[in-house]
Each structure stands twice: as C-alpha cells, then as structure tokens.
SEVO-498467 format. One record per residue: residue in three letters; x, y, z of N, C-alpha, C in turn. Coordinates in steps of 0.05 Angstrom, whole numbers, plus 32768, in hexadecimal, padded with zeros to 4 digits. Each point is the difference from the previous one (the first is absolute). Layout:
BEGIN
AlaXYZXYZXYZ/...
//
This chain:
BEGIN
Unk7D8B80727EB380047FE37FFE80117FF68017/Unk7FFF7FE88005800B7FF5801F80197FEC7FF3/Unk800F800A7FFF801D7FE780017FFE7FE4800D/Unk80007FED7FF680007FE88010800D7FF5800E/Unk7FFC7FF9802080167FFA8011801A7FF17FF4/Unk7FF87FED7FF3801C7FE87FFA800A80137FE9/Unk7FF680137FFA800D800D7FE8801D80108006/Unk7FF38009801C801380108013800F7FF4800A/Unk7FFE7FF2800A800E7FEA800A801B7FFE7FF5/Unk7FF57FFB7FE280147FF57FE7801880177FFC/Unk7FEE800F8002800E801E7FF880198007800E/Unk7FF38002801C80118004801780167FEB8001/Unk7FF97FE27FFF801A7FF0800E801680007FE3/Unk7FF880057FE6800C80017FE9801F80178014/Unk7FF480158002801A800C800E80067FFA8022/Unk7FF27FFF800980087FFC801D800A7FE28007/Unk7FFF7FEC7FEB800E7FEC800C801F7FFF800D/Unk800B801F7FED80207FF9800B800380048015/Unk7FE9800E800E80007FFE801A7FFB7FE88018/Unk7FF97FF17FF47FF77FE68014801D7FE27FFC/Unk8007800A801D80167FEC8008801980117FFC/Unk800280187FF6801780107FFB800A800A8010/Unk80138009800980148013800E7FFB80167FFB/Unk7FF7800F800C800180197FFC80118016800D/Unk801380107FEF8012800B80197FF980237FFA/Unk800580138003800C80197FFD801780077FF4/Unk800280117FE8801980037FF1801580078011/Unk8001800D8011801E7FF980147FF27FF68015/Unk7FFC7FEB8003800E7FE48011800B7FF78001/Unk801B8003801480167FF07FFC800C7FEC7FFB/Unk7FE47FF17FFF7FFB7FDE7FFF80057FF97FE3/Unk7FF180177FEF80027FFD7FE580137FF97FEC/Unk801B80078005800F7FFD7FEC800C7FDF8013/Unk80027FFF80137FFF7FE580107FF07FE97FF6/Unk7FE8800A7FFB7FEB7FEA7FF0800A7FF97FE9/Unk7FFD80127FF1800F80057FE380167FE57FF8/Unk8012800F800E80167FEB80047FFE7FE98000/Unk7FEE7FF3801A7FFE7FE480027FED7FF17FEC/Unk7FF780147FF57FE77FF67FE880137FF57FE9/Unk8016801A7FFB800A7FEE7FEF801A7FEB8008/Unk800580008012800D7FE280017FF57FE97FFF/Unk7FE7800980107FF37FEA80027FE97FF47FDF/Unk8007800D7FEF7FFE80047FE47FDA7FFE7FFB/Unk7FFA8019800D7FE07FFC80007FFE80257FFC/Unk801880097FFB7FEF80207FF87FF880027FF0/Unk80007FF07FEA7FF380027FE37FED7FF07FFA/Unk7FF07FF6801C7FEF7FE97FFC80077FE68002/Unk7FF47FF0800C7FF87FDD80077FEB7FF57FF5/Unk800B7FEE80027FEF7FF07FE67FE17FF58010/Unk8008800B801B7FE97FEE80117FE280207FFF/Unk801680187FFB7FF0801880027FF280087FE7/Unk7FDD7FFE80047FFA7FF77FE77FE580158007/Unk7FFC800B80167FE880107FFD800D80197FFC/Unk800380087FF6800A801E7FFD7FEE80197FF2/Unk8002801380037FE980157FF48014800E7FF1/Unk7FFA80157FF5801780107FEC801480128014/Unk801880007FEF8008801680117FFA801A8001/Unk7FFF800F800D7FF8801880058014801B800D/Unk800180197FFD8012801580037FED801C8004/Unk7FFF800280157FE98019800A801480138010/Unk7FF4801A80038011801080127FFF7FFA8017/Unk7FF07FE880077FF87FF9802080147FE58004/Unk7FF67FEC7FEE800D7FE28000800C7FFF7FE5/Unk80167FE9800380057FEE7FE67FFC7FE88002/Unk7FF57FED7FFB80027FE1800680107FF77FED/Unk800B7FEB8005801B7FEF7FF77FF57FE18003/Unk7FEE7FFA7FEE7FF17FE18004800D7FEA7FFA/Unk801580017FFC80147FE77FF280087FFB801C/Unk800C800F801680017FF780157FF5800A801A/Unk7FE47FFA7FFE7FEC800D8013800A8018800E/Unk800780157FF5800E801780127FED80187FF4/Unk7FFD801380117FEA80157FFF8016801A800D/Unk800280147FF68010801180097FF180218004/Unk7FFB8002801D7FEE80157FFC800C8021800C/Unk7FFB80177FF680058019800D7FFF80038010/Unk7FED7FFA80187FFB800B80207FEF7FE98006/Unk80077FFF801B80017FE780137FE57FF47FFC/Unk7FF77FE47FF77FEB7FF77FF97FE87FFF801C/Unk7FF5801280037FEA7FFA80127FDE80017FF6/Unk7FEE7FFD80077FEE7FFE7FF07FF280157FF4/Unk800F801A800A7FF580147FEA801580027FEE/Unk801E7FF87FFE800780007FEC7FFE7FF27FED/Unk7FEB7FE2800A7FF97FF27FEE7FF280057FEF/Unk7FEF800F80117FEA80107FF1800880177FE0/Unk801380098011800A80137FE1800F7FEF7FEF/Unk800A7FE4800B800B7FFA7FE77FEB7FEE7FEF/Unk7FE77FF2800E7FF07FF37FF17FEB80117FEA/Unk7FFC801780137FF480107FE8800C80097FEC/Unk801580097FFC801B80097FF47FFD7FEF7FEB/Unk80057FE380027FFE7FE87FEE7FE77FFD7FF7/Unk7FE6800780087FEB7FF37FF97FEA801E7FF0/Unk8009801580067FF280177FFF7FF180067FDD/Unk80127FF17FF07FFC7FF87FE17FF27FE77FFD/Unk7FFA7FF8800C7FFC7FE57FFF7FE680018007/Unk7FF7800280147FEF800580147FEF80217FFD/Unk7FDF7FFB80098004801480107FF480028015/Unk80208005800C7FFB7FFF80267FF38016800F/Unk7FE97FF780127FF280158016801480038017/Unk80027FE8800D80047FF98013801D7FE78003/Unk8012800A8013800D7FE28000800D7FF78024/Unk7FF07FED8008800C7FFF801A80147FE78009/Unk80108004800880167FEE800980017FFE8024/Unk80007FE4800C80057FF6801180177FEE8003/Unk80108004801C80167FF6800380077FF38022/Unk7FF27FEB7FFD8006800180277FED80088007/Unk8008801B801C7FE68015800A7FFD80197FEA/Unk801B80097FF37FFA80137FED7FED7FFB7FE3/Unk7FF9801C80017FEB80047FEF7FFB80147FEC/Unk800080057FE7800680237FF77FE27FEC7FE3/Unk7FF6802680077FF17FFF7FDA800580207FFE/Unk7FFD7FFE7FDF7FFF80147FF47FF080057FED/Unk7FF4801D7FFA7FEA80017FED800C80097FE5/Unk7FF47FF57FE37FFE800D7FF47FF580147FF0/Unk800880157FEC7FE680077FEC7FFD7FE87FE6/Unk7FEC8004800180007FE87FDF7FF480157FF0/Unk801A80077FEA7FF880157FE380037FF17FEF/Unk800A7FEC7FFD80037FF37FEB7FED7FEA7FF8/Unk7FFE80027FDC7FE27FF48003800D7FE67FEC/Unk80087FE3800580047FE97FEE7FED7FFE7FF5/Unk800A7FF17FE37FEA80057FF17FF47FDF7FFF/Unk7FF27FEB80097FFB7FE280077FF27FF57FEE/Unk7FFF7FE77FFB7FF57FF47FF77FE28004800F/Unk7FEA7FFA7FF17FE480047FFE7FFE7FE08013/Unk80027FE57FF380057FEA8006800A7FFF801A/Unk80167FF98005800A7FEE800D8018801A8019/Unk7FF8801C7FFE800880168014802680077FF7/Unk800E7FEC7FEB801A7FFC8004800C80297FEF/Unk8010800080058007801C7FFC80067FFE7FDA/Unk7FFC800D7FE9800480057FE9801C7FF97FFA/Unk80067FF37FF4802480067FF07FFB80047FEB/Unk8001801A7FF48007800B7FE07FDE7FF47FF1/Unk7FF1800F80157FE47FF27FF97FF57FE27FFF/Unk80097FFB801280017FDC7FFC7FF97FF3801F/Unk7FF07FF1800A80097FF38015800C7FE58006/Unk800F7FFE800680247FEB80007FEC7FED8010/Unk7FF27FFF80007FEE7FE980127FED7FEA7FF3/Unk7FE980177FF27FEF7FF27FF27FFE80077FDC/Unk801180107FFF8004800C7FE47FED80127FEF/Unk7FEC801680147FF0800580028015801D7FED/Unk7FEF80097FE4800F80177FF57FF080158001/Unk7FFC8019800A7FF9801580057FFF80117FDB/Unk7FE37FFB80037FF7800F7FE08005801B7FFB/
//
C-alpha cells in the first residue's frame, strides 16, 4: 500500500517543526549556557506567548528539542548527515523510511534504508492503524 504524500508530510512536520526557526547548538557549545541565560532574563525560556508553532518535545540519544523556546540541542555537530541520523532516529517508528536526503547550500548527504517493518494502514485513506483504528477516517479493522 502507498502512504499518502500529505500524510507524510503531516507525520514528519508533527516532529520536525522544532526544528524550523530554532537554534540549534551542540551540547557543549559554549554559547549554550550563554543562551540559556539570556532566555531567561529575557523571560522567554519557558515560552512566549507569540511562540505558538511548536511540535512536542523530544529527548533522543542524538537530539533533545526544548520547544517552549525554540532551542534544539544536538550530540555532534549538525551537518547534513547528522541530520540525517537525527531525522530518521525521530521518524524510524513513525515512518517507513527507504531513503532520506538532505540538502544544505552546495552540501548534500542521503542515506539508505532497510524497510522491515510492516505498519499496519488503513485500507481507505493509507493513514497508519492506532489500536486498530484509523485517527483519520475511523475506519475499524475487523
């Protein structure tokens, strides 16, 4: 069965929004506990009222995102194959990923995957099962 583009879509930006417009630093960057700081004087580490797209937070062995104040805190230096392990990382349950390529500038990285894992989808409308159910069209698996 074929997943539907906007489905993916959905899927994906549900977690990858904390990434868009965020800071992203490396857990020792010196900058970090500097940011920190000014976040909270400037009384926005716990969120602004103006910051309203946020995705969940998240805590991986790769990244943590911190969405209350657009901050993304990652293990090793974000380049686009590290993006790469951290988007699959996040999406690998979710998804199932073949392929994921990231562009940046002139840089360029993909990576392959295996796909063993079999979601179990709606018949309808391609959306992935919850507890036999699809959260979409309410389609119940007999």
């Amino acid at each position: 069965m074929v997943f539907p583009c906007n489905e993916i879509r959905k899927t994906a930006w549900d977690v990858l929004q904390n990434f868009d417009h965020a800071l992203i630093l490396r857990e020792d960057d010196p900058l970090l506990p500097a940011v920190l700081e000014v976040y909270e004087k400037q009384g926005i580490r716990h969120g602004a009222p103006q910051n309203t797209m946020t995705g969940p937070a998240f805590k991986t062995e790769l990244a943590t995102a911190y969405p209350e104040c657009r901050l993304v805190v990652t293990k090793e230096t974000l380049t686009v194959e590290g993006m790469i392990k951290i988007v699959y990382d996040l999406l690998k349950d979710k998804l199932n990923i073949a392929k994921i390529t990231f562009t940046s500038g002139m840089n360029a990285a993909s990576a392959d995957f295996s796909t063993r894992q079999e979601i179990k989808r709606c018949p309808l409308c391609g959306i992935a099962l919850q507890d036999g159910v699809c959260p979409k069209c309410g389609y119940r698996k007999h």
